[in-house]
C-alpha positions as CSV (number, residue, x, y, z in Angstrom):
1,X,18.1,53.0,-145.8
2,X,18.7,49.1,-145.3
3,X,21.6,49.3,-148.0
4,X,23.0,52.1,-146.1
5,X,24.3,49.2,-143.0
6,X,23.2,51.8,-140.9
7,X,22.7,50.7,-137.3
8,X,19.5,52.2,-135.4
9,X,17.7,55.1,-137.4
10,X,16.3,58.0,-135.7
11,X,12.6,59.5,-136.6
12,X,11.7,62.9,-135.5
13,X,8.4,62.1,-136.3
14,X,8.5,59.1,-133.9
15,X,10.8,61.0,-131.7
16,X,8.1,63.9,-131.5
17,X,4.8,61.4,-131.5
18,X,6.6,59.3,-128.0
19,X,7.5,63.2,-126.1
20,X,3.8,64.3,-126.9
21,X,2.3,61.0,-126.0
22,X,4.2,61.2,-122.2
23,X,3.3,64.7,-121.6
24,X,-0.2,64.0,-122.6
25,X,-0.5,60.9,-120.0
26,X,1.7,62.6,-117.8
27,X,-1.2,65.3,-117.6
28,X,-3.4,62.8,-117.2
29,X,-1.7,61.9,-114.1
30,X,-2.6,65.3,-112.1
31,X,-6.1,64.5,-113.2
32,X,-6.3,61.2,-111.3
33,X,-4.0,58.7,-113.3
34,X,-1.7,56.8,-111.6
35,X,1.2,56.9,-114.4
36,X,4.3,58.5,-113.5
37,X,5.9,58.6,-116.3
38,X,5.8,56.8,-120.1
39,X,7.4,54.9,-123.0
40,X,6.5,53.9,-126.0
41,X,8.5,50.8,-127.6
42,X,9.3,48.6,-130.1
43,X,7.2,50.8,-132.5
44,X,4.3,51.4,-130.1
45,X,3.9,47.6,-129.9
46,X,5.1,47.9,-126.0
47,X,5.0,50.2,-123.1
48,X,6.9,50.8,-120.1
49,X,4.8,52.6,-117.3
50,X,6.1,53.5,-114.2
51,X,3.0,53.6,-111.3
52,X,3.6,54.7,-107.6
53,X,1.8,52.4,-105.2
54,X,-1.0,54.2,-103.3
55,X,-2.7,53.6,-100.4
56,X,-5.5,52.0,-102.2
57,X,-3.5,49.7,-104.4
58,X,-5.0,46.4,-104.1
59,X,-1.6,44.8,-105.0
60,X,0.3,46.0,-102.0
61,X,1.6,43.9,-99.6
62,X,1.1,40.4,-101.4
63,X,4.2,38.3,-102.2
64,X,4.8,39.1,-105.7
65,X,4.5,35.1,-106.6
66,X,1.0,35.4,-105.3
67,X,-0.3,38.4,-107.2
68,X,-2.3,37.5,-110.6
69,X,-1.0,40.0,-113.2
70,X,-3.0,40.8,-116.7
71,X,-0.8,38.4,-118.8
72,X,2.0,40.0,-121.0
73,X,2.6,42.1,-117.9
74,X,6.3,42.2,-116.5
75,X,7.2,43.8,-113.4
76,X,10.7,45.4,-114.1
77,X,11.4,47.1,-110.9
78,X,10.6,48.4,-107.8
79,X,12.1,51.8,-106.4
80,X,11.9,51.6,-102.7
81,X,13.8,54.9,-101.1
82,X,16.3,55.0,-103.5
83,X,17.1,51.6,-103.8
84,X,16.3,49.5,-107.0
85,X,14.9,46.3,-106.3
86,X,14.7,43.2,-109.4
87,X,11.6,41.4,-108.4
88,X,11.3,37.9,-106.9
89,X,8.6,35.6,-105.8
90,X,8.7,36.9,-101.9
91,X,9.6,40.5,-102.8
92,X,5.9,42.8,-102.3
93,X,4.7,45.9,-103.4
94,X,5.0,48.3,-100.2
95,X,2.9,52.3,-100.2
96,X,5.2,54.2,-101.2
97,X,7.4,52.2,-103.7
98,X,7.3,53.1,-107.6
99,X,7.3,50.6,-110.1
100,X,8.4,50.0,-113.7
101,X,5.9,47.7,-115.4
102,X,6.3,46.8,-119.0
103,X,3.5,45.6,-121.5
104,X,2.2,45.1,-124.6
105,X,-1.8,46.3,-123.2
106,X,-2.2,49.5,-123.5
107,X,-4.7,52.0,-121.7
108,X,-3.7,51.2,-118.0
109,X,-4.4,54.0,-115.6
110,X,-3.5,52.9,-112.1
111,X,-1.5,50.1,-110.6
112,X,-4.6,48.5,-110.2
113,X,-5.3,47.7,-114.1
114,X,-2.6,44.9,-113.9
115,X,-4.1,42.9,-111.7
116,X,-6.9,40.7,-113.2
């Protein structure tokens, strides 16, 4: 396939393995998970998660320069009403906002499991 100068291949196998791996943590999430939704990247190698931030999240309402994260943990975004927010040092993490975290880990449940 490399002789081909083909740019991106598509695996159904892969394609297949990433759907059933989101609907499968995605059903974990109605039994007490925090993940909203799942990706798989980069070969499984990376994930993006996206986590809503609870009442209990022990993250919320810290200045985002403050918070010790797991390393190899990026905060991508925040979703606040609507509004899509890039990240900075005095931005924080409000009940209520989803986030897009992205990481090479893998097994995070809740918001929580960033943190260290």
């Amino acid at each position: 396939i490399a002789s081909l100068n083909i740019g991106s291949i598509v695996s159904p196998k892969l394609v297949a393995a990433d759907k059933i791996i989101s609907f499968v943590r995605a059903k974990q999430n109605i039994q007490g998970s925090g993940i909203l939704t799942l990706h798989k990247m980069l070969d499984g190698k990376a994930e993006a998660l996206e986590f809503e931030v609870e009442d209990n999240c022990r993250l919320a309402n810290i200045p985002i320069k403050d918070l010790e994260l797991k390393q190899d943990v990026i905060l991508a975004c925040i979703n606040r009403n609507g509004d899509i927010i890039s990240p900075r040092g005095n931005d924080k993490l409000l009940t209520g906002d989803t986030v897009i975290i992205v990481t090479t880990h893998s097994g995070f449940e809740t918001l929580n499991d960033i943190g260290k």
